[in-house]
C-alpha positions in Angstrom: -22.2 15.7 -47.3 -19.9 13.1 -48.2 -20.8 11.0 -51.0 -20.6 7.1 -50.4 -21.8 4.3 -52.2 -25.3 2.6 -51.3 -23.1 -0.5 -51.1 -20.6 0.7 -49.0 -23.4 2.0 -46.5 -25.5 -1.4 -47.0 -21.6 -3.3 -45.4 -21.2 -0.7 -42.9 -25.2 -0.5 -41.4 -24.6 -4.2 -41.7 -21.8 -4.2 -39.3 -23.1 -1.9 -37.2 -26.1 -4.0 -36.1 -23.6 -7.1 -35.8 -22.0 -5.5 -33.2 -25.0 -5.4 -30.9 -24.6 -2.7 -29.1 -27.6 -1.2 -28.6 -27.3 1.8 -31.2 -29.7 4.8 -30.1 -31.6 5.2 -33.8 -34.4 7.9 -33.6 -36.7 8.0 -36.4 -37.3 11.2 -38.7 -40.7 12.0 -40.6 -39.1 14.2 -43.0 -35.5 15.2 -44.2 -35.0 18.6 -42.2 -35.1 16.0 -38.9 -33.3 13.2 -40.7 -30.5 16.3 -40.8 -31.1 17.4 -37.0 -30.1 13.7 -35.8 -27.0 13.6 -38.2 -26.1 16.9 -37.0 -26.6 15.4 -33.2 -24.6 12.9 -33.8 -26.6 9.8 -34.3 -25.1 6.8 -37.1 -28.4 5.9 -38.3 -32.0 7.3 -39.1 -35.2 5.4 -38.9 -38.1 6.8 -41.3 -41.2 6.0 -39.1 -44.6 5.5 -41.2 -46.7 6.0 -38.2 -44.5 9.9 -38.2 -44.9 10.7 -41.9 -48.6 10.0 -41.4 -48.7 11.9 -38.1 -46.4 14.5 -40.0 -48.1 14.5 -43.8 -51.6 14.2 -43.0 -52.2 14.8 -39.2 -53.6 11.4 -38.9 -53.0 8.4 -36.8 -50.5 5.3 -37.4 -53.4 3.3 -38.9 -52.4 2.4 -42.9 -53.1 5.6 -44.4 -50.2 5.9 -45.9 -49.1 4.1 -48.9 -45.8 3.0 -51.4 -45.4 6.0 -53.2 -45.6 8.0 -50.0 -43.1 6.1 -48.1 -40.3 6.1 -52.2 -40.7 10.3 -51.9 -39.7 10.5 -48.1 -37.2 8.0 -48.3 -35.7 10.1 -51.6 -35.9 13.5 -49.8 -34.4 11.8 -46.5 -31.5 10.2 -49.1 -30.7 13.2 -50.1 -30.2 15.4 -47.4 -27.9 12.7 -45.0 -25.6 9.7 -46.0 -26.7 8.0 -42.7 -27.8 4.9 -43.2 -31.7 4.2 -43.1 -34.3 2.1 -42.2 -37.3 2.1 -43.3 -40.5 1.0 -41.9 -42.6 -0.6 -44.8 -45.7 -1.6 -42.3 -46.8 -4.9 -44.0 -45.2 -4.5 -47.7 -48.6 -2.7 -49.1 -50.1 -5.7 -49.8 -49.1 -9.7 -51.1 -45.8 -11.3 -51.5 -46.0 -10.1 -54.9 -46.4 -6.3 -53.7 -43.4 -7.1 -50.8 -41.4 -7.8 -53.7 -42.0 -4.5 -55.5 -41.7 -2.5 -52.5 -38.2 -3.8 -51.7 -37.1 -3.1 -55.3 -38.2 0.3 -55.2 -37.0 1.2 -51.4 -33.5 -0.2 -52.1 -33.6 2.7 -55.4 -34.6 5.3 -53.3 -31.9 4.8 -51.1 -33.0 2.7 -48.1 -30.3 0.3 -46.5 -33.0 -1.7 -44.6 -36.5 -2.2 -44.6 -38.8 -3.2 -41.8 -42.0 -5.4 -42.8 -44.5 -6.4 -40.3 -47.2 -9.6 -40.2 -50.1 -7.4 -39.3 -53.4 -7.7 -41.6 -53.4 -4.3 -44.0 -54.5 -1.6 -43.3 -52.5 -2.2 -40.2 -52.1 -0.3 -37.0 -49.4 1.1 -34.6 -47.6 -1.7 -32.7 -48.3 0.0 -29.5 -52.3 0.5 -30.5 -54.9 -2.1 -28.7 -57.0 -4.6 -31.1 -54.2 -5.6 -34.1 -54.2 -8.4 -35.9 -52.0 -10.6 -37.8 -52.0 -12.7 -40.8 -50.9 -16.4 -41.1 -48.1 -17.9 -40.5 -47.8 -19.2 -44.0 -48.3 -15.9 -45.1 -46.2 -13.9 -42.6 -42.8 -16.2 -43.7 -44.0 -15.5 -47.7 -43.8 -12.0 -47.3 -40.1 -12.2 -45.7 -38.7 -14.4 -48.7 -40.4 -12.4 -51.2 -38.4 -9.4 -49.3 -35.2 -11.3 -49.5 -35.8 -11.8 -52.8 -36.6 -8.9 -54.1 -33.1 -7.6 -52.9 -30.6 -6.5 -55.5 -27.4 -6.1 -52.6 -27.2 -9.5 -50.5 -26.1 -6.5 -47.6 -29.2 -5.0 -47.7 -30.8 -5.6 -44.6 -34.6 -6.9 -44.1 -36.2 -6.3 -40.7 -38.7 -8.7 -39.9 -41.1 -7.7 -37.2 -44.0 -9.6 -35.9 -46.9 -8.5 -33.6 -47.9 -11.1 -32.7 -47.0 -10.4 -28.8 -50.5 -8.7 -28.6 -51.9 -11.1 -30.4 -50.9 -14.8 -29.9 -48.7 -14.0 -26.8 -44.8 -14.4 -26.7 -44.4 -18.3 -27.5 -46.2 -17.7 -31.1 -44.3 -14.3 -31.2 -41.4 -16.1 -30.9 -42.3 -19.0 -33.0 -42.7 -16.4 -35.4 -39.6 -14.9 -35.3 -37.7 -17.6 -35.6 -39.5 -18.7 -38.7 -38.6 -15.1 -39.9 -34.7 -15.8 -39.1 -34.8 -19.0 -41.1 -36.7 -17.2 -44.0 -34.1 -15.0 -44.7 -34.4 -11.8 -42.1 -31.5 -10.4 -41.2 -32.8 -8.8 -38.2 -35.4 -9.7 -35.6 -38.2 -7.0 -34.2 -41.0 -8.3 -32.1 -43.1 -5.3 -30.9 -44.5 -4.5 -27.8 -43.2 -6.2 -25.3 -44.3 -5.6 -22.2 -41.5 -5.6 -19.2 -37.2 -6.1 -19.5 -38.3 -9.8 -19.1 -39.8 -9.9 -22.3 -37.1 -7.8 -23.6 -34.3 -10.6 -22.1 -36.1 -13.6 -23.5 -36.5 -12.2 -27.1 -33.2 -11.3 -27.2 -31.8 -14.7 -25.4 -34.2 -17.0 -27.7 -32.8 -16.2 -31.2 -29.3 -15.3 -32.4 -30.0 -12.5 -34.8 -29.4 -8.7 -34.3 -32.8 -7.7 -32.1 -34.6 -4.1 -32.5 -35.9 -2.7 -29.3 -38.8 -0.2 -30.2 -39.4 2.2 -27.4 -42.5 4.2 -27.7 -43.0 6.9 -25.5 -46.0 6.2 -23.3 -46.2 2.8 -25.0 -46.3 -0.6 -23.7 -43.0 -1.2 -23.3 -40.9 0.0 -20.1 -37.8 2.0 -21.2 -34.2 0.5 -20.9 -31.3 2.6 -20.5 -28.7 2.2 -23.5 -26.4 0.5 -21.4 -28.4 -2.3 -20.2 -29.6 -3.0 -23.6 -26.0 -3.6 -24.9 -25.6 -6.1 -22.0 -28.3 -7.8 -23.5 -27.4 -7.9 -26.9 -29.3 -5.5 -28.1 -28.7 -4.1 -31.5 -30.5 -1.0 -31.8 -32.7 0.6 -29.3 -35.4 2.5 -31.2 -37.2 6.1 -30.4 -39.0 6.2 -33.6 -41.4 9.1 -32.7 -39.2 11.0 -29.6 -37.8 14.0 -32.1 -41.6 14.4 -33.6 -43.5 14.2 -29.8 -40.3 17.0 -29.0 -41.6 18.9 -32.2 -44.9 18.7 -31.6 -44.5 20.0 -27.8 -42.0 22.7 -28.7 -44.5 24.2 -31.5 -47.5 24.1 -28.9 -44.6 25.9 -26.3 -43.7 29.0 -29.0 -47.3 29.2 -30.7 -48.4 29.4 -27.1 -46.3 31.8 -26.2 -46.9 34.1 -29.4 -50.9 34.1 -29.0 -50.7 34.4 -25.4 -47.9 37.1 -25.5 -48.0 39.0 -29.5 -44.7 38.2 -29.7 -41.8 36.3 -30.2 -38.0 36.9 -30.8 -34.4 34.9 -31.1 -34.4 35.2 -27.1 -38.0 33.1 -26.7 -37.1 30.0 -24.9 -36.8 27.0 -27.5 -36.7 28.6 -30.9 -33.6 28.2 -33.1 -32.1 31.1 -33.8 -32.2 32.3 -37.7 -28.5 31.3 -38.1 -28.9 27.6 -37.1 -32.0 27.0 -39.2 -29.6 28.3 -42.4 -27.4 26.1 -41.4 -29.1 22.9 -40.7 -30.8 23.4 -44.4 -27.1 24.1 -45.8 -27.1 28.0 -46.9 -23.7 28.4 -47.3 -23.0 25.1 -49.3 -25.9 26.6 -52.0 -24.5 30.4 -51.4 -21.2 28.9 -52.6 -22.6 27.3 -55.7 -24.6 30.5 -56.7 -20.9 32.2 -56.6 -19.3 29.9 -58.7 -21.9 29.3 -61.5 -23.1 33.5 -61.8 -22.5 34.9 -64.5 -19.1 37.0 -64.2 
């Protein structure tokens, strides 16, 4: 791994998203798939609460994580890839004053962004039916508080409303702008619901945008190419490597009970050697060699 700066990451993630074009980020629940999509290829990592719920305690995106949660996977995520993150922070765990403390300790974990949302808490997947949001009042507190709380002025906050389901797209958008003027750096509104939607976000406020596409979500899926024409900063899969996982462990486990078996040559299991080298054998093999006793 190369070892960079946070505030040499913060600059470049922030110049990445300024030049809007639509920059495939997928999002990792834990660090061994924070180092698939770095291996991939991929310039930034998402850390999706609704996949370290899913992940950590097999239960829905519905606020059952918390702060804490969210500073150890962040920490573990930090330390196994210098891509920059974003993190998804749901609604900041509580009041202005907790927004606050949740930026401060995200930034010293090693985020380079953090998402907050204007849902009531506990909140609930963007793409679940029956959210709710809070104020506006309180919404736009939460986003200076974030701004804030920031100790690099190139740390970026990701303000995301849902108020689409809500209030419809004019208070959405009423929203976000509020966001833009509180501080955000970058605009998310969730769930919309056809490239329409997609064009007039993006046309109605000059920010960097976040497109969230959720696999068998509410919103249609745009090519990469057609969100760049639109001005699209990043076009996110937050979940698409865990709904893989979860479909290739049903596909082997399958296969095992069904058959007794399973070897290197089963259809869609990594062989010994790439696991090793995903999790960085050789780099720790070499260490063990140099600090053993002669």
């Amino acid at each position: 791994m190369r070892m960079i700066t946070a505030a040499a990451r913060n600059i470049a993630f922030r110049n990445l998203l300024a030049e809007r074009r639509a920059l495939l980020v997928p999002g990792a629940a834990n660090a061994l798939s924070a180092r698939i999509i770095e291996d991939i290829g991929f310039e930034a990592i998402y850390i999706t609460g609704a996949g370290v719920s899913n992940t950590t305690l097999a239960l829905p995106d519905l606020g059952f994580i918390g702060l804490s949660d969210l500073v150890q996977h962040t920490i573990a995520i930090r330390q196994a890839t210098d891509l920059p993150l974003i993190v998804d922070a749901d609604t900041g765990f509580g009041n202005a004053l907790n927004v606050h403390y949740t930026i401060c300790a995200l930034e010293q974990a090693g985020a380079n962004a953090v998402q907050l949302e204007d849902q009531v808490m506990p909140k609930k997947c963007g793409h679940f039916s029956n959210k709710a949001v809070v104020s506006r009042s309180e919404a736009v507190e939460r986003i200076l508080a974030a701004v804030e709380a920031r100790q690099d002025p190139n740390f970026q906050i990701v303000a995301r409303t849902d108020a689409r389901a809500v209030h419809g797209m004019d208070e959405a958008l009423e929203r976000a702008e509020l966001f833009r003027k509180a501080g955000a750096d970058v605009i998310f509104v969730e769930a919309p619901e056809s490239r329409a939607e997609i064009e007039q976000i993006i046309a109605a406020i000059d920010a960097p945008h976040i497109v969230n596409l959720v696999i068998g979500g509410k919103t249609p899926t745009i090519d990469q190419n057609e969100a760049k024409q639109l001005g699209c900063s990043v076009l996110l899969y937050a979940n698409v490597a865990l709904q893989a996982a979860v479909a290739g462990m049903q596909s082997a486990l399958g296969r095992l009970i069904r058959d007794g078996s399973v070897d290197e040559t089963t259809p869609g299991i990594a062989s010994f050697e790439d696991r090793q080298r995903l999790v960085r054998k050789a780099e720790f093999d070499e260490l063990d060699r140099r600090h053993s006793p002669a």
